[in-house]
C-alpha positions as CSV (number, residue, x, y, z in Angstrom):
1,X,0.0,0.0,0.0
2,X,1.4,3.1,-1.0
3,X,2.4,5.8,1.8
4,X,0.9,8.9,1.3
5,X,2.2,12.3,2.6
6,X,2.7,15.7,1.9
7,X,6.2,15.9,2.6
8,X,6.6,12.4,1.3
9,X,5.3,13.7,-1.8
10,X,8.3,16.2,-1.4
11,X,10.9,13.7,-1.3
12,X,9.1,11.6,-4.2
13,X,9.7,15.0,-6.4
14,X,13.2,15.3,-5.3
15,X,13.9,11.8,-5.7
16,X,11.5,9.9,-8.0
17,X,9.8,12.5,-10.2
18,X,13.0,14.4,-10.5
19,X,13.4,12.8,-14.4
20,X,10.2,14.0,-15.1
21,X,10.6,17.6,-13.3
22,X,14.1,18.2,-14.7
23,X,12.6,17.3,-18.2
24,X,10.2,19.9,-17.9
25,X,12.6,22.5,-16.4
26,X,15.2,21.6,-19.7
27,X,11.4,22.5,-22.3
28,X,10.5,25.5,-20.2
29,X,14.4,26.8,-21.2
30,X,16.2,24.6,-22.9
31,X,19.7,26.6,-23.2
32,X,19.8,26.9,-19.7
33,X,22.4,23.9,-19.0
34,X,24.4,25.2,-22.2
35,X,24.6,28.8,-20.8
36,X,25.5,27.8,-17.4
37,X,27.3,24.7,-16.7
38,X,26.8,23.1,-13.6
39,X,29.2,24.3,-10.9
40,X,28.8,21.0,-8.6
41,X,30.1,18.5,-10.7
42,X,27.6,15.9,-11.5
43,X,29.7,13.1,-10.4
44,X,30.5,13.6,-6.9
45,X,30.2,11.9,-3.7
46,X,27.9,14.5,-1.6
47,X,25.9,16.7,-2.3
48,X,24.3,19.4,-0.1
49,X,20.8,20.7,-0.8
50,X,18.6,23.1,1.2
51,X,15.0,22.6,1.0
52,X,13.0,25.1,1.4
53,X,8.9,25.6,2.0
54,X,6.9,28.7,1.5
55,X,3.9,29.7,1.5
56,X,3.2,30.8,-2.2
57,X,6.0,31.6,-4.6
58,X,3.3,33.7,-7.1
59,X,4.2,36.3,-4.4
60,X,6.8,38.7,-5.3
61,X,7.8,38.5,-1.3
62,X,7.0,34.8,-0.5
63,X,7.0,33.9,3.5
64,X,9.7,30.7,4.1
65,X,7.6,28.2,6.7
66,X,10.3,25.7,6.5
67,X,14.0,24.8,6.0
68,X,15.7,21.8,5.8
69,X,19.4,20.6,4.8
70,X,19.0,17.3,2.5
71,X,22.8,16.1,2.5
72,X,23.0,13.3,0.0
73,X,26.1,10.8,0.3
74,X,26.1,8.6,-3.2
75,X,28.8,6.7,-2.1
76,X,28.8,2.8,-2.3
77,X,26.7,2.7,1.2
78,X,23.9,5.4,-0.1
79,X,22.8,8.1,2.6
80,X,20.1,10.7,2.9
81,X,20.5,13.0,5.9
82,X,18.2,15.6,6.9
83,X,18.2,18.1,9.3
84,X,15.7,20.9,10.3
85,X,17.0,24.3,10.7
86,X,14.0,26.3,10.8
87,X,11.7,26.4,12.6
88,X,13.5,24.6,15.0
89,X,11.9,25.0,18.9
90,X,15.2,25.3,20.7
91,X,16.8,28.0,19.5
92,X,14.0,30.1,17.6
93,X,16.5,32.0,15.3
94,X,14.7,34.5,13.3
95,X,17.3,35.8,10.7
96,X,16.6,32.9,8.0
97,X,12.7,33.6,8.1
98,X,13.7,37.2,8.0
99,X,16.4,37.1,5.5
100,X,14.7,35.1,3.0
101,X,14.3,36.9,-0.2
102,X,14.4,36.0,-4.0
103,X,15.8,38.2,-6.4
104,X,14.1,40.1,-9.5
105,X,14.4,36.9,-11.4
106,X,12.9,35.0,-8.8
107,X,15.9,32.9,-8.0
108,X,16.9,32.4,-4.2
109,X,19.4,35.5,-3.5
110,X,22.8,34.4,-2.7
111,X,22.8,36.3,0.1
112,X,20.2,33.9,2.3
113,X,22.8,30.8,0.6
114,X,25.8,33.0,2.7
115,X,24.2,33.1,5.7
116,X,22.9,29.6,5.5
117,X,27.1,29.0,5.5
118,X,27.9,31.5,7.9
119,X,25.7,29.9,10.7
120,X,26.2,26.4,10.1
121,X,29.7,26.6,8.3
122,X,28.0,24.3,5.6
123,X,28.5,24.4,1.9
124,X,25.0,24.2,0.2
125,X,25.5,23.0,-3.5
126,X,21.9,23.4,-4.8
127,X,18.6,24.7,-3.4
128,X,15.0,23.5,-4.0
129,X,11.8,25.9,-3.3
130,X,8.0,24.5,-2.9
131,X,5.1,26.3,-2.0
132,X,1.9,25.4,-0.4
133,X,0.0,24.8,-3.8
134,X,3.4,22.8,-5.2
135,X,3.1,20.6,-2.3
136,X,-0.8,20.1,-2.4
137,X,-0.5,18.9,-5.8
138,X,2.1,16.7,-5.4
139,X,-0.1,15.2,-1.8
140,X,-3.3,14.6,-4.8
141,X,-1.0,12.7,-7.3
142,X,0.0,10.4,-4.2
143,X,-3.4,10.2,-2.9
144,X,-2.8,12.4,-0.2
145,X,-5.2,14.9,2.2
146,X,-4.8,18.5,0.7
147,X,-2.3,20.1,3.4
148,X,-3.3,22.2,6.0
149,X,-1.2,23.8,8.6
150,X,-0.6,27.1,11.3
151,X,3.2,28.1,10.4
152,X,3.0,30.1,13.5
153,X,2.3,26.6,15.5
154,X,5.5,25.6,14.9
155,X,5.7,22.4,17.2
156,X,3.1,20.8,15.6
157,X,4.3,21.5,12.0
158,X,7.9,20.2,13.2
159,X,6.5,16.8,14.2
160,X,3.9,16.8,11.4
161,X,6.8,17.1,9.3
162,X,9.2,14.5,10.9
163,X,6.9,12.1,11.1
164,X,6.1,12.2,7.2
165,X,10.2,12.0,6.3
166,X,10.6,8.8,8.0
167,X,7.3,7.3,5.8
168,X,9.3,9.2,2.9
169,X,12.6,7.5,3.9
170,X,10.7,3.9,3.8
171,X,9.4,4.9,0.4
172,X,12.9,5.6,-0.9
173,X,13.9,2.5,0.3
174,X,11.0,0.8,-1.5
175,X,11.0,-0.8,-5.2
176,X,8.5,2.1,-5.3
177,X,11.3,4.3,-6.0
178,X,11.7,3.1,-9.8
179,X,7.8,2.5,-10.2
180,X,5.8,6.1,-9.4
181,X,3.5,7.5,-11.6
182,X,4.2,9.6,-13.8
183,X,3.4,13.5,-12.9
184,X,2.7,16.8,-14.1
185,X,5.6,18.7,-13.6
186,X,5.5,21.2,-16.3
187,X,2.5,22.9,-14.8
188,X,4.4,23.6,-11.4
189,X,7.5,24.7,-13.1
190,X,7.9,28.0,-12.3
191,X,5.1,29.6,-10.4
192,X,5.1,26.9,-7.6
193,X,8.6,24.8,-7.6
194,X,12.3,27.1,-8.1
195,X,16.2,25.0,-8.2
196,X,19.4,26.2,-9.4
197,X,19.5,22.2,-10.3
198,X,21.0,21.3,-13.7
199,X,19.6,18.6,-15.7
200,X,22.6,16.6,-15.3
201,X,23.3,17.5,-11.7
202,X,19.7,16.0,-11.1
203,X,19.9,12.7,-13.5
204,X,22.9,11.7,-12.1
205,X,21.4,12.2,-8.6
206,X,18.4,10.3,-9.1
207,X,20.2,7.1,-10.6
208,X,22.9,6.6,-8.2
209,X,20.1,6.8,-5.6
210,X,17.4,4.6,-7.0
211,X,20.1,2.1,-8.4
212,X,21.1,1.7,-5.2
213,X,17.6,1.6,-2.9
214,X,18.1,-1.8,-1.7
215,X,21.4,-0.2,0.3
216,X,19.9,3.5,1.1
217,X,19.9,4.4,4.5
218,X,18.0,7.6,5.6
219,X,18.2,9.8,8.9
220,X,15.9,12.6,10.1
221,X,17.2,15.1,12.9
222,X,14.7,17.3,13.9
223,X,14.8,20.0,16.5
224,X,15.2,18.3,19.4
């Protein structure tokens, strides 16, 4: 019986449907991999992602509800790692809720990526941005309830959100990672889902992952 969950349906997009995302990304503009080559090489062992949830990205000023690292290890013993860093109950630091802003274009400013390092002295190869709507869609494709949550009741979203990873981290591990259904990416791409991803940075991702399910291993650290 397949698991369904909104931020299950998260990892399924960065995971499973990213062949079909990635593909949509390279027909909405196709010359972007030509005109910028990927500065994380495609081929190496980790890779460091921050994940980020807001509330709508149709917003010129959309308000970040979430933030998590995703560090991915694609060495021969496969690893997903993920760690909350905002909201995070223990030390309620404001200044990435604060200092998240996109820039004319709409890409993530470089200047939120710097103090992402500066506070955790972290290098973060490649971000990912999903809004309410993004995710909504994604929870109906996977049979999901429609999403509903109080940002400001952080606690609950936190364990909401933990919770759901670890039945994401047993669908990873699943055969279902090689068998979802396909999705409809194109129509997300790019009022509801933003990545500085390449096409190749993201192919190469999702194959040395799924080849290797039977030997992933996933751990969740939230904020306590």
């Amino acid at each position: 019986m397949r698991k369904s969950a909104v931020i299950l349906g998260l990892i399924a997009f960065v995971i499973c449907g990213v062949l079909g995302f990635f593909a949509a990304r390279q027909t909405l503009n196709p010359s972007s991999t030509t005109q910028d080559p990927p500065e994380t090489p495609a081929t190496q062992i980790q890779q460091n992602f921050i994940l980020l949830l807001v509330d709508d990205l149709e917003q010129a000023n959309p308000n970040l509800n979430s933030a998590w690292f995703m560090l991915l290890y694609k060495g021969s013993s496969p690893n997903i790692n993920f760690q909350l860093i905002y909201p995070v109950t223990n030390f309620p630091d404001r200044s990435l809720k604060n200092q998240f802003t996109l820039t004319d274009g709409g890409a993530l400013d470089p200047a939120f990526i710097q103090l992402v390092h500066n506070q955790y002295q972290i290098t973060i190869d490649n971000y990912i941005i999903l809004d309410k709507y993004a995710l909504n869609r994604i929870a109906e494709w996977l049979g999901a309830s429609e999403l509903v949550y109080d940002p400001s009741d952080s606690d609950s979203m936190i364990t909401e959100q933990t919770h759901l990873l670890e039945q994401g981290c047993a669908f990873m591990k699943s055969p279902s990672i090689n068998t979802s259904s396909p999705f409809d990416w194109v129509s997300l791409v790019p009022n509801h889902m933003r990545t500085d991803l390449t096409f190749e940075q993201a192919i190469s991702s999702w194959k040395q992952l799924a080849d290797q399910y039977t030997l992933l291993s996933c751990d969740i650290f939230g904020s306590k």
